[in-house]
Structures are given as C-alpha cells and as structure tokens.
C-alpha positions in Angstrom: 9.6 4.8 -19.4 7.7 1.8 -17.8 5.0 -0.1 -19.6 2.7 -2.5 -18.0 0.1 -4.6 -19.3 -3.0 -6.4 -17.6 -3.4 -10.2 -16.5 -6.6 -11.8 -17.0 -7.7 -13.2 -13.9 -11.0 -12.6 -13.1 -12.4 -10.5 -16.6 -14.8 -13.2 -17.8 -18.2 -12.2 -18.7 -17.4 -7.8 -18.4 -14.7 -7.2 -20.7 -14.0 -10.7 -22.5 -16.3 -13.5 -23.4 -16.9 -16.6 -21.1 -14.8 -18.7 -21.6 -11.6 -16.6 -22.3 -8.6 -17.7 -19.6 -8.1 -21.1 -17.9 -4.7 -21.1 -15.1 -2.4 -22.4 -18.3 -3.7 -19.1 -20.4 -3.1 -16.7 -17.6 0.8 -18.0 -17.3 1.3 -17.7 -20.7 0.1 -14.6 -20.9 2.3 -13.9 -17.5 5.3 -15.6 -19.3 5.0 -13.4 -22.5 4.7 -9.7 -20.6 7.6 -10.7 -18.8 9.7 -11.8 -22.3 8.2 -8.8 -24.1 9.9 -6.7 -21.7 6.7 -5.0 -19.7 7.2 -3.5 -16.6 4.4 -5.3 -14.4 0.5 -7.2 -14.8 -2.1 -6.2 -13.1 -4.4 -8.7 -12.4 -8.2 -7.5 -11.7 -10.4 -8.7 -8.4 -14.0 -9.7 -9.0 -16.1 -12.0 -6.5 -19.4 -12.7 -7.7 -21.5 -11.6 -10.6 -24.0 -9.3 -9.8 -27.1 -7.1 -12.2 -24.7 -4.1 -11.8 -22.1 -5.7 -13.7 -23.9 -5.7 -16.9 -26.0 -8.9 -16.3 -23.7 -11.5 -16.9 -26.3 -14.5 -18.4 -27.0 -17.0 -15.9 -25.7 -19.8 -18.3 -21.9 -18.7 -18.3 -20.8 -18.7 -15.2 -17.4 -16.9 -15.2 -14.5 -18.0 -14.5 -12.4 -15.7 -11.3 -9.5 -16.4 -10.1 -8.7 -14.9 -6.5 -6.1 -12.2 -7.6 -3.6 -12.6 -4.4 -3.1 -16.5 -4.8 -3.0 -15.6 -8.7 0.1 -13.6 -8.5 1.3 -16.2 -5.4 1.8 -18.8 -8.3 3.0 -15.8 -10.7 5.9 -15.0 -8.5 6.9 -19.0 -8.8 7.4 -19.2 -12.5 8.5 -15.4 -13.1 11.8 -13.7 -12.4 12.1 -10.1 -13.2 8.0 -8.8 -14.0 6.4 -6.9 -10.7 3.0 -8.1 -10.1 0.5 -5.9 -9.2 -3.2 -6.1 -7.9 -5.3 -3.8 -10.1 -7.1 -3.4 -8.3 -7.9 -5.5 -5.0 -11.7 -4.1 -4.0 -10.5 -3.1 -0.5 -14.1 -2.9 1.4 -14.2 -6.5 0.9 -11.0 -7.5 2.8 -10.1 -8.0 6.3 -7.2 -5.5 6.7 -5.2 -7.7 9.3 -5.4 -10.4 7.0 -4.4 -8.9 3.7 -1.6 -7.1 5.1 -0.4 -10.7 6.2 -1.2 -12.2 2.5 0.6 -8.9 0.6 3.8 -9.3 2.7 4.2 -13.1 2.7 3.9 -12.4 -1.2 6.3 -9.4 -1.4 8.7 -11.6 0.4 8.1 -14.7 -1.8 8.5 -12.7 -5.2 11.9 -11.0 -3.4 10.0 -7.7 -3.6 7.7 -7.5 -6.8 4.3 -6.7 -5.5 2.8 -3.4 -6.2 -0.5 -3.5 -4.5 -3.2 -1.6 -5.6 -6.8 -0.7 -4.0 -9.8 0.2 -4.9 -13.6 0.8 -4.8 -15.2 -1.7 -7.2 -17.5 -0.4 -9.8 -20.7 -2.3 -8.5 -22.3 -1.7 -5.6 -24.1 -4.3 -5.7 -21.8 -7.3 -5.3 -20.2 -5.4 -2.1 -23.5 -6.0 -1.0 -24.2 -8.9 -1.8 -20.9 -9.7 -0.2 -21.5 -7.9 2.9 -24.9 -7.6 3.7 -24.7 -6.7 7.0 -23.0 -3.3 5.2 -25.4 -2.4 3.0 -26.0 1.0 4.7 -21.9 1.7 5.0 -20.0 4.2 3.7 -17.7 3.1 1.0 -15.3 5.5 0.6 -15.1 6.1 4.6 -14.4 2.1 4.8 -11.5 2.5 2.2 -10.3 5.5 4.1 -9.9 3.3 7.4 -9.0 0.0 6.1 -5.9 1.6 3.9 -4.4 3.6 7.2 -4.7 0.3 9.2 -2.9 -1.3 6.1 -0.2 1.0 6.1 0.0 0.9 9.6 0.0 -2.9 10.1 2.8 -2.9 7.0 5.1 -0.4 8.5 7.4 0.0 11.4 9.2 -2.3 13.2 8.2 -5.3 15.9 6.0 -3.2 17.6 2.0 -3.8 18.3 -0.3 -1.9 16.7 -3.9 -0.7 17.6 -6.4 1.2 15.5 -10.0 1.8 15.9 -12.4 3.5 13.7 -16.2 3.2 12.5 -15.2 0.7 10.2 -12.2 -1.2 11.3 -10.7 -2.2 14.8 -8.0 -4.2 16.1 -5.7 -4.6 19.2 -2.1 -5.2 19.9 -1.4 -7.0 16.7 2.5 -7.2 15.6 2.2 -8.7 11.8 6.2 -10.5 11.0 7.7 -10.2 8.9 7.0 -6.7 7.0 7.2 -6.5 3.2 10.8 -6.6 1.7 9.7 -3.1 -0.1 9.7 -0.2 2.4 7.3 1.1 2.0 5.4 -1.8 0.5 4.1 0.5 -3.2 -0.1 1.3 -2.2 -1.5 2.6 -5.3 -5.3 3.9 -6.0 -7.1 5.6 -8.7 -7.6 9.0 -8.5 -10.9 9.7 -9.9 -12.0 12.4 -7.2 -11.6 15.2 -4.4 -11.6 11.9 -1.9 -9.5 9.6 -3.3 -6.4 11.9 -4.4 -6.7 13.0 -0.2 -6.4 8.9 0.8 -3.6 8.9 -1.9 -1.8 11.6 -0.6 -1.7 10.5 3.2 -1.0 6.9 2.5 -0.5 6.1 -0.9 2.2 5.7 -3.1 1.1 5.5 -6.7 -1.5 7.4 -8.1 -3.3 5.7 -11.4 -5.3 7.7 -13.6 -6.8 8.0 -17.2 -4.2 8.5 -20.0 -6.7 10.7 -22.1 -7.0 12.8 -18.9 -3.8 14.5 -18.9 -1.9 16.3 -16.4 -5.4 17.1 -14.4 -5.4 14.8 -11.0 -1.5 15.2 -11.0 -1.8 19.0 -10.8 -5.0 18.0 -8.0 -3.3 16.4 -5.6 0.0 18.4 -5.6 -1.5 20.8 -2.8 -2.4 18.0 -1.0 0.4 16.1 -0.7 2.5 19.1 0.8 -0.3 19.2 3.1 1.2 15.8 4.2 4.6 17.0 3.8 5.0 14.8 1.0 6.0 15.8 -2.9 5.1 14.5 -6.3 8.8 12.6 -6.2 6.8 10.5 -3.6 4.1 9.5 -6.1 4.2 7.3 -8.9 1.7 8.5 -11.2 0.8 5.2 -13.6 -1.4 6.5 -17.2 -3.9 3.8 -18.2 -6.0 3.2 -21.1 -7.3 0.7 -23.2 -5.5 -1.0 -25.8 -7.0 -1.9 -29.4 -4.4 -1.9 -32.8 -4.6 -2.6 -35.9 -3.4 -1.7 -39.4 -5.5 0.9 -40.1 -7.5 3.1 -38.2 -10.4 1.9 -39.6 -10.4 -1.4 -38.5 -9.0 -0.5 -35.3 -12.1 0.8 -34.1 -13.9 -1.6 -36.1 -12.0 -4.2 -33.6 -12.5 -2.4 -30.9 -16.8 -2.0 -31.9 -16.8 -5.7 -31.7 -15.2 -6.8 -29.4 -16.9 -7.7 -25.7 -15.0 -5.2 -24.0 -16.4 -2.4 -26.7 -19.3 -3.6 -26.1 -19.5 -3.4 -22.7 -18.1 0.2 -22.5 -21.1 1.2 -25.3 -23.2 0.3 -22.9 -22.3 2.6 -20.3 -21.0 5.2 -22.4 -22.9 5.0 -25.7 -20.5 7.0 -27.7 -17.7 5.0 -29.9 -16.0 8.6 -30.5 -15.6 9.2 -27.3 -14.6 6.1 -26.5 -11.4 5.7 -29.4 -10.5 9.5 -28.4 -9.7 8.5 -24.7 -8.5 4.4 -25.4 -4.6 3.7 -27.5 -7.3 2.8 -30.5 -5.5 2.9 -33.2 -2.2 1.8 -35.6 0.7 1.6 -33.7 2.1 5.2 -34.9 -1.4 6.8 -33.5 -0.8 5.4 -30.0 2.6 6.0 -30.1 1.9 9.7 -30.8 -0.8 10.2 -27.8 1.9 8.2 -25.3 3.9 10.5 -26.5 2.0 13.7 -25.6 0.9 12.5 -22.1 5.1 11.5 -21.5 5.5 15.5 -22.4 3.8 16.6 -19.6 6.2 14.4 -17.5 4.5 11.3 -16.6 6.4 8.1 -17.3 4.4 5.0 -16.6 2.0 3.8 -18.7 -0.6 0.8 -18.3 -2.9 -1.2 -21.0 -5.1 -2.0 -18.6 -7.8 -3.3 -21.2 -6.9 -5.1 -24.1 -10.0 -5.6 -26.9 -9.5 -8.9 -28.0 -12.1 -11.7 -27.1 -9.4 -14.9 -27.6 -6.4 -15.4 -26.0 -4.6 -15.6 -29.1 -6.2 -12.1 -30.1 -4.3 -10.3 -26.5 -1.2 -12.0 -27.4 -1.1 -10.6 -30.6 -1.8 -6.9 -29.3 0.5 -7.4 -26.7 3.3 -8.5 -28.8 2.3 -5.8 -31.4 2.8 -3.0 -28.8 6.1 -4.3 -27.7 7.2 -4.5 -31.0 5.6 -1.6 -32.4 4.8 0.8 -29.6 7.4 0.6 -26.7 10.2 0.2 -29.3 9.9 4.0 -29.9 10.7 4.6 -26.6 13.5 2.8 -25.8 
C-alpha cells in the first residue's frame, strides 16, 4: 500500500490561515513526508484570489507558490519521495510549454513526477486569468490540452502537430521526453466526462475515499473501449485528514479549524463532512482505509490536513505514520 500526503504550496487563505507556509516550512514539511516514509506530496496550484474562492479578505494577501518551480527545488533536496502536481489547473497552461517544464523536471528528479490535471474549483479566477475565454468551454479545453500533452510527451524525435478549437501547434519536436514512459497523467474523476479523458489519456485516476468502488467500476467500460484495463490505471483514494485522541475532539478539531470551516460553508453539514474525511482516532481511520483497501484499491492520499499551524500538520502527519500506516505495513 502507498500513502501520500499533501504539500502546502499555494493553500493560504482556503484551507489554512494566512500566514501558514513560508519556502523553509514547505521543505520541512517536504523533508518530513519523505523520512516518515510517504509515498509522494502533492502540491496544490492556485493563481490569484478571486470572490469564488470564499472571499479571501483583502488584507491577507496569500501567499502561492508556483507549484512546478515548487517541486523543481523539491527534487534538489529529496531523494526517494515522488512529487506530484495535485492538481496543476490545466486550462490555464500553454500545453507546449508545460510539457517542456514537466519533462525537464521528470529528468531532474531521475523520474519522480507524477503530474496531475485538473479543472479548478472557481470559475472565476480562470477568468480572471483568461479573459479573452470567458465564453470557453472548460472541460472541452481540458479535453484538447491533455491529448496535445500526451502527444508532445510521447514518441520519439519526431514533430508533432495538433489542432483543435482550443489548442494548435505545428511541427514542434519537444527533447528530451520524460525519463517515465509514459510520463504518470492523473485526473479526478468526478463525472461522465472526466473518467472518458482518463481513460484515453490518463494514467491515474483520483477519487474520493468515502466514495468507494463507484468511479472505478465507471470507467472500466470505458477503458476497454480504449483497449486499455484497470491494470493501466492507478486509482489514488483521497480524503481529508483530522486525528485526535478521541473522537470527540477530533471533529471538534476539525469544526475549528480553517479548512472545516471552509468546507461548512459549502457543505453546511459537519456529519457529512466527518463521515466522508479520516476524522477520527487513529484506529477509526485505520478501519475506513481498511474497508476502501478491501475493495482492492491500494493508494491512498491526505490531501487535506486540518491543522491551521505548521506545527499542527506535522503533528498529524507524524501521527498517521506512526499510528495509521504502521497497520499496514
């Protein structure tokens, strides 16, 4: 079984408070996954704060970190711990460009980087980002702009040309191509459309621990439509991460925090919310791990951690390696 855990690059001001994570705090936290024993980080992509975020107050400014050049420096003072973009908001990338970036770095971390792509949650700051997009098709654009990335990553010296509504480009030969082959493209799979992307050019498929077996059986029939097999997919089970002693205090923890905070506000039930996160002691998360690795998946992510200090995510982190993976080693 793999564990990963999440790297705090750009989180200020949505799940944790601002300030939370200067550069020397996001290496520590880097250096301790990797001594725990975690699998991989995933470090999250924000750009610029927008009213669909949760209306960040003007007077804290967060602090993001651009993910790639994040894990560039990650791959430097790190040995063993893949490094993983989770995820990098496609729509806003140039595809010929960040097929150049993700292959210099799979090269310069001798074949760490799992990259994964995605949406973003708010609308708005695509638009405010790209405003001469406003009317585009989101999903479409992520359609188009992962093909070109698999085709630009793939293959040998030979030019490449694509053109779609979205993205278009001519003759370009990108050198050298990622040490991985295939370079690992993950996505969420959260609907009818983005299990089919998965399944033609993906390679991990990330969905909600509390969720079960249900996107996993979804996609099966459309991978063989690709020819492909579940064998090809690695299916990654995320949820977020709050212990403590009790169970009590636990979701007290969790109430609290920013990041419970910020998930009230969207879904404004705390039941739900500690049924479908590892809320809990260590032996209750253990025991729903347990359950979702009986239905065969293997890979597991905290890819939110309630604790609004540094000190408070070390202390989760090193209480689920301790306490958590332990029981499945």
């Amino acid at each position: 079984m793999k564990f990963d855990m999440e790297l705090p690059t750009s989180r200020e001001g949505i799940f944790v408070p601002v300030p939370f994570a200067g550069p020397k705090e996001i290496i520590r936290v880097l250096q301790e996954s990797e001594r725990l024993g975690f699998n991989a980080v995933w470090g999250t992509d924000f750009m610029t704060r927008t009213q669909g975020m949760g209306g960040i107050p003007d007077d804290q400014p967060p602090n993001w970190y651009e993910l790639l050049m994040v894990l560039s420096y990650a791959a430097a003072v790190t040995k063993r711990i893949r490094l993983a973009t989770g995820v990098i908001l496609l729509p806003y990338r140039d595809p010929i460009i960040l097929a150049k970036q993700v292959a210099t770095l799979d090269h310069f971390s001798n074949g760490r980087l799992m990259l994964g792509l995605g949406l973003g949650f708010a609308r708005d700051e695509f638009e405010s980002i790209r405003p001469r997009a406003k009317k585009a098709h989101r999903g479409r654009m992520m359609d188009e702009k992962m093909e070109a990335l698999r085709l630009l990553l793939s293959g040998g010296s030979q030019e490449v040309s694509y053109k779609g509504e979205y993205v278009e480009f001519q003759g370009v030969n990108l050198n050298p191509k990622p040490v991985q082959k295939p370079l690992p493209i993950y996505a969420p799979g959260r609907n009818p459309a983005a299990l089919r992307r998965i399944a033609r050019w993906g390679d991990g498929l990330l969905i909600s621990a509390a969720g079960g077996r249900s996107p996993v059986d979804a996609i099966l029939p459309l991978l063989e439509e690709q020819g492909r097999s579940l064998s090809d997919i690695d299916v990654v089970a995320e949820a977020e991460l709050c212990l403590a002693k009790t169970h009590e205090e636990a979701v007290k923890k969790y109430r609290e925090s920013r990041m419970g905070q910020f998930r009230l506000s969207k879904v404004p039930n705390l039941d739900k919310l500690v049924s479908m996160g590892w809320i809990g002691t260590p032996e209750e998360v253990a025991d729903k791990i347990a359950k979702v690795n009986a239905q065969g998946i293997t890979h597991f992510n905290a890819l939110h951690i309630a604790g609004d200090t540094v000190e408070e995510m070390l202390e989760q982190m090193q209480t689920f390696a301790g306490e958590v993976m332990s029981k499945f080693r």
